[in-house]
N, C-alpha and C positions, 0 to 999 in steps of 0.2 A: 595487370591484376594487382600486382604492388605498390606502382606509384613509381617505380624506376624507370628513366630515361632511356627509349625504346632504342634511341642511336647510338647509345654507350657502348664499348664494345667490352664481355665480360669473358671470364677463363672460368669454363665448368671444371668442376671438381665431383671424384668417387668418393666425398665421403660428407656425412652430416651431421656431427656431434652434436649432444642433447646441450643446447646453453641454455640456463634462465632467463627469463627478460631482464632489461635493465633495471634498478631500482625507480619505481615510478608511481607516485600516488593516482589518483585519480585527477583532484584538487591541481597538483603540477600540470598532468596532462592537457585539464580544461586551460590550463594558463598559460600554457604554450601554444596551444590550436589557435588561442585569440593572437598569439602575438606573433606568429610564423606563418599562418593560412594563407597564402598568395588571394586565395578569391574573398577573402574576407577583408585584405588589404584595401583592395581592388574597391567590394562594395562599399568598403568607410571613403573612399575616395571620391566614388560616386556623390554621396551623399555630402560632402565637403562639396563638391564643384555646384552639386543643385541648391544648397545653403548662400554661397557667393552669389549664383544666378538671379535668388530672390532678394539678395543685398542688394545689386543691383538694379534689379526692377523697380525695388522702393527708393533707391536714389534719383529714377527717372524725375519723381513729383518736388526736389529740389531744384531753388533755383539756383541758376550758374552766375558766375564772374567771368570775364575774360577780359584783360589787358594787353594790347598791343604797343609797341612800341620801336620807331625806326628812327635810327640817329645817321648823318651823311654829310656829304662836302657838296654844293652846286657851284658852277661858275664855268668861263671858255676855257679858262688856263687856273692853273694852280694856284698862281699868286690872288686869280680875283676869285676864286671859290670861295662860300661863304657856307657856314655850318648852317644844317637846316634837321630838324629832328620833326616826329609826329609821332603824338599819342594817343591812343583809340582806345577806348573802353565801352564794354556793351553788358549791359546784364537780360537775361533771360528768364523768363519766369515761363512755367508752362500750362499757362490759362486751357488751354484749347485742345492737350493730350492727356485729361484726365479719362478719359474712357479709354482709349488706348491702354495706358498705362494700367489702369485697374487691370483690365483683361490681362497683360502680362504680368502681374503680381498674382491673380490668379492660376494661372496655368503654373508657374514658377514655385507656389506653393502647392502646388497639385503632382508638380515633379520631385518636391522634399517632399512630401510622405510617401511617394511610389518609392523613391531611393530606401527611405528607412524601415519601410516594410518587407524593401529585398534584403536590405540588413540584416531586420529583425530574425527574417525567415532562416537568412542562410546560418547564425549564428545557433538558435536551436539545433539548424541541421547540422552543423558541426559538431556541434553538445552531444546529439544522439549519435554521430561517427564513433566519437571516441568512446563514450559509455559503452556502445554495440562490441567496440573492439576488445573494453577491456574483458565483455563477459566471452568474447571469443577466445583471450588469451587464458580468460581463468580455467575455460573447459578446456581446452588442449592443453591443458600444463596438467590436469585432473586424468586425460586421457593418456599423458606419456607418460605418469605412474603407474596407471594402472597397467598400461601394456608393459611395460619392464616388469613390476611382480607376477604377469601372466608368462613373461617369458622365461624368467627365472624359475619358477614351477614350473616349466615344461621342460626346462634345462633337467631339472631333480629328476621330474617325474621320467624321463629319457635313460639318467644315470643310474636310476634304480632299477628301471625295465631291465637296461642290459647285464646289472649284475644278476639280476632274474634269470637272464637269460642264459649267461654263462656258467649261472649254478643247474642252469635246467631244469629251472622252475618251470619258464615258459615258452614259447615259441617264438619264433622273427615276426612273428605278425604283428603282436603286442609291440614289439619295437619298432617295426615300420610304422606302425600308428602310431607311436610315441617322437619319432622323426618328425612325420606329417605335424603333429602340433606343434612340434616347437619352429618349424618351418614355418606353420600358420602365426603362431607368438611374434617371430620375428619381423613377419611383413607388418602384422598389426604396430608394432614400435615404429618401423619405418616411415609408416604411413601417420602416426601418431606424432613422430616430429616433423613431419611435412607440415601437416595441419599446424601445427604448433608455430615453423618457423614466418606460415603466411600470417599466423593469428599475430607476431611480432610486428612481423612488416606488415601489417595492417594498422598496428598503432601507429608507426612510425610514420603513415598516410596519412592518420587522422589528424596527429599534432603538424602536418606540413614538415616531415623531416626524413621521409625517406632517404632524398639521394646525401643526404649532409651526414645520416647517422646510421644509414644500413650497416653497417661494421658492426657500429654498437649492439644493434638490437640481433642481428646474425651473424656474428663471428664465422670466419673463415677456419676451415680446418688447416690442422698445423701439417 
């Protein structure tokens, strides 16, 4: 779900403190996804290898050179051996593989825009990762204040009930329902930096940096 490496072996921990994300613009983020993305490596590589394949192709319609060349000794015996060399040279030209040739300059070119269009694609889609992620972190970072000010008022509203109650203002009901909230307060926080600490480690998937920077973006409780 994070992007962490499923065969790592990890030590759970009972406790989650609220940390803010790292310092991270948007602008950096896009500029880190291009440069760290394993699959967008990947597809500029592709696209590299189908660029050469069509250099290729279009070298087939040049013509070659080739020089051969063998130097030796002949004779029965050594003393009457007599230096003997041979040099061959051939040039090629290739009259008669132009169709050939065309066709694979075609397909070769048909394989660089299929490479660059996966590029194209996947490089938006990485664009729209991190964008997605950062309006995920914006709302959980929105949703763990709010739940901490909800849980704090229910803290008050708790500590006020009971002194209600001990004056004999009111009854244990008012306070058990005054528990139950802040009970309720509390899991909402919990739950608020759950969300919060995937909406982290969701950026840190986008930019290709989970397993190198999880620390960073979710510190470990001390």
């Amino acid at each position: 779900m994070v992007g962490l490496p499923p065969v790592d072996t990890y030590n759970l921990g009972d406790r989650a403190p609220y940390s803010p994300a790292p310092p991270l613009s948007l602008d950096d983020a896009l500029q880190q996804a291009r440069e760290q993305r394993a699959d967008l490596k990947a597809a500029g590589a592709q696209v590299e290898a189908a660029e050469r394949a069509l250099a290729a192709a279009r070298a087939e319609r040049l013509p070659t050179v080739t020089v051969n060349a063998d130097a030796g000794a002949l004779g029965n015996t050594p003393a009457s051996a007599q230096l003997t060399y041979a040099v061959v040279g051939a040039v090629r030209v290739p009259i008669w593989l132009g169709g050939r040739t065309g066709a694979e300059i075609l397909q070769a070119e048909a394989a660089v825009g299929q490479r660059r269009a996966e590029l194209e694609d996947l490089t938006s889609q990485i664009e729209g990762d991190v964008r997605k992620a950062f309006l995920d972190l914006r709302a959980t970072t929105t949703q763990v204040e709010v739940a901490d000010r909800n849980r704090q008022v229910a803290a008050e509203a708790l500590t006020l009930t009971r002194q209600r109650f001990d004056a004999g203002v009111s009854d244990n009901v008012e306070v058990i329902q005054a528990q139950e909230a802040l009970s309720n307060a509390e899991l909402d926080y919990i739950n608020s930096i759950f969300s919060h600490n995937v909406a982290k480690l969701g950026l840190a998937r986008a930019i290709g940096q989970t397993a190198e920077r999880a620390s960073d973006f979710v510190p470990t409780a001390p």
